[in-house]
Structure formats: structure tokens, C-alpha cells
N, C-alpha and C positions, 0 to 999 in steps of 0.2 A: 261472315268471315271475320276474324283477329285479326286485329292489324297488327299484332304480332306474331301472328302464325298461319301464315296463307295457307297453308297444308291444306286446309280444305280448298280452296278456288281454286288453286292448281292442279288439283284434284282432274279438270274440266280442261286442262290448260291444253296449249297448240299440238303437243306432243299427244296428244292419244287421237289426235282428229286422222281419218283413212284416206282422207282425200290433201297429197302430200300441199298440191297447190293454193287450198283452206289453211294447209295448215301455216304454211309460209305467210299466208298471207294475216293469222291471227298472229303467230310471231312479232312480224311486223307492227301490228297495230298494238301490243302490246309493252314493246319495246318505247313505241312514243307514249305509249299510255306512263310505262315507267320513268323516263326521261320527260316527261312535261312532270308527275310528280316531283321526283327527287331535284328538279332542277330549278322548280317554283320552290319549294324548299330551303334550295341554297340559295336562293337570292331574297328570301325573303326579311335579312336584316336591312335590307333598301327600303320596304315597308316601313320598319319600326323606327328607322331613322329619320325617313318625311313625319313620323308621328312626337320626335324624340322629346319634343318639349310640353309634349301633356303627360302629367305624373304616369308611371308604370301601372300605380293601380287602375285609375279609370280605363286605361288603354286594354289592360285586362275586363274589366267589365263591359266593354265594349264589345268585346271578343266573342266574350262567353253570350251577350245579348243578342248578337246579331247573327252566328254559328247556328244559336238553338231558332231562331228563326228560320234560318236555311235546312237546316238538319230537320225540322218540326214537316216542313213542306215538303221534304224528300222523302220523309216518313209516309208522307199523306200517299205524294205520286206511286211511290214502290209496293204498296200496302206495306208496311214494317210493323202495324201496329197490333198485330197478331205475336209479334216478336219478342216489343216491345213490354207487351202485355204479359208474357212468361217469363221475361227476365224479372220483371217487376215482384213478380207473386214466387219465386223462389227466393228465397231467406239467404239461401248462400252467395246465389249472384248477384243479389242487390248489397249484400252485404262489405263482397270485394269490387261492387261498382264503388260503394260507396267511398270504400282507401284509395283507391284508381283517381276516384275524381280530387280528392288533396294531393297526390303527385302529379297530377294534370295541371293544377291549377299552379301549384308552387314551381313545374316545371315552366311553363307557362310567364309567369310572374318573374322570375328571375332570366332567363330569355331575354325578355323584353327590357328588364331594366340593362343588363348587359351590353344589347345594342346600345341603348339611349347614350349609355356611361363607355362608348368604345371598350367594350371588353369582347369583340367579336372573334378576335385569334382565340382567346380562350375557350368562348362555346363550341369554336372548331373543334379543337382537341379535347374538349367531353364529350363531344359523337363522335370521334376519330375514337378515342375510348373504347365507345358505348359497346361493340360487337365482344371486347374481351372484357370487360364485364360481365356481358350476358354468358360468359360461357363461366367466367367463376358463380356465379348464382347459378345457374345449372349445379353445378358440381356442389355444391352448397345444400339447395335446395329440392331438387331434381333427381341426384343421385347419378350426374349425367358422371360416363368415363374420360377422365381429359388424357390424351396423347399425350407424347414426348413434346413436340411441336408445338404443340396448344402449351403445355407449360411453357416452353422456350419462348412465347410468346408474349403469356402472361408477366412473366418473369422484364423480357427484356422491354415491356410497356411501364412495368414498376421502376424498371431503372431511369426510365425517362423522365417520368414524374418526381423521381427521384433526386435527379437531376438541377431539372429548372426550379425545384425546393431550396437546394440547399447549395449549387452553384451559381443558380441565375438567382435566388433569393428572392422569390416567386411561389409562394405554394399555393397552386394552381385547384383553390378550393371551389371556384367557379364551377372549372372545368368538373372537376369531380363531383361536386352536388349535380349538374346537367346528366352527365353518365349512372351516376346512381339511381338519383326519380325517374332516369327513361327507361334503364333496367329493372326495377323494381316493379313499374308500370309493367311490361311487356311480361314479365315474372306471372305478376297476378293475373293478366290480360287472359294467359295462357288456360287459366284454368276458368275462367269463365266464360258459359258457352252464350254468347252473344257475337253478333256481327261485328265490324268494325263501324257502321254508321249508325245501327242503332245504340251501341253502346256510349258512344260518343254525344248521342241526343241524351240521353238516359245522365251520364255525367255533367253534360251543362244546365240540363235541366236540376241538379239538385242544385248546381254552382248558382241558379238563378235568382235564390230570393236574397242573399246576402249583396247582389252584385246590383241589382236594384235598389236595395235598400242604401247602397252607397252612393252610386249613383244619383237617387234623391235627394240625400243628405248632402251629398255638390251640389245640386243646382239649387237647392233651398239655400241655403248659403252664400251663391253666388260665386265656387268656387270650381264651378264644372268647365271645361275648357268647350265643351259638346256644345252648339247653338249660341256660343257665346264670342268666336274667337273670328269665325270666318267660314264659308261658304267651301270654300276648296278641304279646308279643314275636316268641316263635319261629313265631306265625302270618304275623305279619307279614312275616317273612323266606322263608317257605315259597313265599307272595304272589309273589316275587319272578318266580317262571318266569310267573304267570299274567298281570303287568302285562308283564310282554315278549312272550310268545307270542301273547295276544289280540289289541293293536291290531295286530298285524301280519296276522295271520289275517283280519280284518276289511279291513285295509288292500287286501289281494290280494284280498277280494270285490267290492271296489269298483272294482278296477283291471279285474275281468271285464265289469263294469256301464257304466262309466260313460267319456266322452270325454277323452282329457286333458288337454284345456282346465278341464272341470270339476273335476278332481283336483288342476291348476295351482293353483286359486285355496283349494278347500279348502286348502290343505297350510298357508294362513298361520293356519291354527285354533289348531293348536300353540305358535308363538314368543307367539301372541295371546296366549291362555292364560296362558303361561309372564309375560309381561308382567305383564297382570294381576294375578296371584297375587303377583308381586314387591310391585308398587308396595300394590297396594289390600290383599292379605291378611297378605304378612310386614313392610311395613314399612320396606323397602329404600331408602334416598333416593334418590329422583329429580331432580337438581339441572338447573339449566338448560343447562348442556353438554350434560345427557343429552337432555333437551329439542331442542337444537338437531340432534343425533347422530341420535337416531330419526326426527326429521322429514325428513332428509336420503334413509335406507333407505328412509322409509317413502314417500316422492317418487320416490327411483330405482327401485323395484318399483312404484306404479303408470308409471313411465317405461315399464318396459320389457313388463311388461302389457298396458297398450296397442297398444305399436307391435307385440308377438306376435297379439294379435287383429286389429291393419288389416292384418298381411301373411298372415292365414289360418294360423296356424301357434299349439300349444300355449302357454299360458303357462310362465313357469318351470316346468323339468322337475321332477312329484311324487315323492317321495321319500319311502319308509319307512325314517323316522329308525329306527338302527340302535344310537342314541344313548341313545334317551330312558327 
């Protein structure tokens, strides 16, 4: 499965099962499947902030080290390596793994330094973004038709951004490079026929000899914070594969479970999250630009929300952030 296109796992999903009491009850377990995803998701700038004071890059090659080790052994369990193995030996799918894995990484990479540098309100509203992005790159690229609505939407998210540019004197390019690389990702994601975990092996797997070779060149140096700093530390950095590989593993149970309308609306768990913890737990100023800014997103996704449910059609398309 695409972690940007469940189309297929829901394919299987609670809704076609005969037996209504299976099915309720795969509902259910899908629901927590998507609710422990998206909700580890949003908390997981608590992660990058216990990590904050080792440089952004090594915390990223930690990431990518310890992912592709979990990701490598999940390959093993599932068999994926029959999968794995066709995606590899097709020219076109290795070739958009290949761009997939520089927006993974840069998304990734700027993420992290974010938290570290309190810039967590803003990653909010580049995934608070991210769904009316995906729908201009549809229209872009896609040839997708956009609604009255869907414009009014786009439109009235441009004004927001607009806004905390040039009232709050903030242009909020964070925000927008995070919504861009996650769009862009899911763009390409779309057309490459791979899973969601093995593509994800397959991408950390190339990320792997430059993030090694960095990695060496810290600790040869004597500049590595890894085995160097503390015990509680280098757990923490360990953590790294298991805060990437889980919500996604969870993410893809949920995607077998559950409608993507329901998946639509969970997905806002995350920026939620990410909000919260800015304003309420680190501190972040929230000034009334920002005020104005979020009220604008937050008006143009129930916009387009809506008019996705009265035309019978998903909410913004779910996405396992690739990001977070």
C-alpha cells in the first residue's frame, strides 16, 4: 500500500465484511489503529525536543539508521522481499524512489531542526496546509477538476498565509517548504507502485551510505553526541527507528480498516497535536496574526470538507506523514 493512497487497503476495509458484527468490530480496531497513528505523530515533537541539543543532522542519521533496521526485519517477517525486489529492477520506480527519498530526507531534516529551534506552531500549519496543497498539485499535475469550494478554499488558505507575511511579518517559509516536500512526496508516492513499508525501506536504504559516512566522520572526530554523552541519551536516539516505523505500521492497519473519509478527517490529529504542544506546552508565541492565519486554514479545510462529504467523495486525501 501508498501511504499516500490507501485506495488499495481499503479496498479490504470494514465496510465490505457480511458479517455486520466483524464488521463493527474491524471499524473499531481500525479507528485505534488510526488514532494511535496520527496521535504518535502529533506528539512526536516531545521526541525531537528530549533529542534537541544533538545537531539536527546526526539526529537524522540516526533516524534513517535505525528505521532501516526495523524496516529491514519487517521486510524479513512479512516476506516483502519479493516486493522489494520488483520495485528495485523497475527503472521508473527506483527512479521516483529515488526523488521521494531527497523530500523524505529534507522533510525530515527540517522537521527536526524546527522542533529543536521552537518553530513547532509553524510545522503545524505546513500540515494544517498540506491537504490543500495536495489538491492544487492534483490540479497541476493530475488534471484533477477543483470545485467552487475547493477553490474558496485554496483561495481563503492563500489569504492566511498571506496574511501572517505581510501583517504579522512572518513569511511563514517553514511552514511552506514542510507542505510542499509532503505534497510533492505523496505526488510521486502516488505513482509508484510500491507499498508503504517497503518503499520506505527501499528509501532509507539509499539514505544509508551518506548517513553512515557522517556518522563516522562524528565519531572519528570525536564530535558524535551517540556513546559519547550518556546512557539515557543514546536510548533515546536508538528510539529513533521505533518513532518512525510504528506510526506508520499502525497507519497501514488502519488504512486496511477503515473508509477514507474516516482516515480524511483523523489525519488532522497530528498538526492538532503539533499545535498544542507549541502553544500550550513549549511556549511558542501565538500572536494575533497567527490568530488570524490559522483561523483562515482552519475555515478553508472545514470548506473543503464539507463540500468533499455533499459530493459523496473522501475528505482530504490521508497521508502518512513521511515527515514527522
Amino acid at each position: 500500500m501508498n501511504p499516500t493512497d490507501p485506495t488499495a487497503a481499503t479496498g479490504r476495509c470494514a465496510g465490505r465484511e457480511r458479517d455486520p458484527a466483524a464488521a463493527l468490530a474491524t471499524a473499531r480496531a481500525g479507528v485505534l489503529y488510526g488514532i494511535g497513528a496520527y496521535g504518535l505523530w502529533g506528539v512526536l515533537p516531545l521526541y525531537f525536543k528530549a533529542v534537541k541539543h544533538v545537531p539536527a543532522l546526526e539526529v537524522l542519521c540516526h533516524r534513517i539508521l535505525w528505521s532501516l533496521v526495523l524496516l529491514l526485519g519487517l521486510a524479513w517477517l512479512r516476506g516483502s522481499w519479493p516486493a522489494a525486489r520488483a520495485a528495485l529492477c523497475c527503472r521508473r520506480t527506483l527512479l521516483t524512489l529515488c526523488v521521494t527519498t531527497l523530500l523524505i530526507a529534507g522533510n525530515w531534516l527540517v522537521f527536526i531542526w524546527a522542533v529543536a529551534n521552537d518553530h513547532v506552531l509553524q510545522a503545524s500549519l505546513g500540515y494544517y496546509i498540506n491537504p490543500l496543497v495536495n489538491v492544487l498539485l492534483g490540479f497541476l499535475f493530475l488534471r484533477e477538476r477543483l470545485r467552487r469550494w475547493q477553490i474558496g478554499a485554496v483561495v481563503l488558505a492563500a489569504i492566511g498565509v498571506g496574511y501572517l507575511t505581510f501583517a504579522g511579518k512572518q513569511f511563514p517559509g517553514l511552514a511552506l517548504f514542510l507542505a510542499l516536500t509532503f505534497g510533492c512526496y505523496g505526488l510521486l508516492r502516488k505513482t509508484a507502485r510500491v507499498d508503504a513499508p517497503v518503499g520506505l525501506t527501499i528509501e532509507t536504504a539509499l539514505l544509508m551510505p551518506p548517513a553512515l559516512a557522517y556518522l563516522g566522520y562524528q565519531m572519528l572526530h570525536g564530535h558524535a553526541v551517540f556513546l559519547r554523552d550518556s546512557l539515557p541519551m543514546d536510548g533515546l536516539l536508538l528510539l529513533a527507528g521505533v518513532v518512525t516505523a510504528a506510526p506508520l505500521l499502525w497507519f497501514t492497519e488502519a488504512a486496511r480498516r477503515l473508509r477514507l473519509a474516516t482516515l480524511g478527517f483523523l489525519q488532522y490529529l497530528s498538526p492538532t497535536g503539533h499545535f498544542l504542544l507549541a502553544v500550550l506546552a513549549f511556549g511558542e508565541p501565538f500572536t494575533w496574526a497567527h490568530g488570524v492565519t490559522f483561523a483562515c486554514i482552519w475555515t478553508a479545510l472545514l470548506l473543503y470538507s464539507v463540500e468533499a462529504v455533499r459530493n459523496g467523495r473522501p475528505a482530504p486525501t490521508p497521508m502518512a506523514p513521511p515527515i514527522e
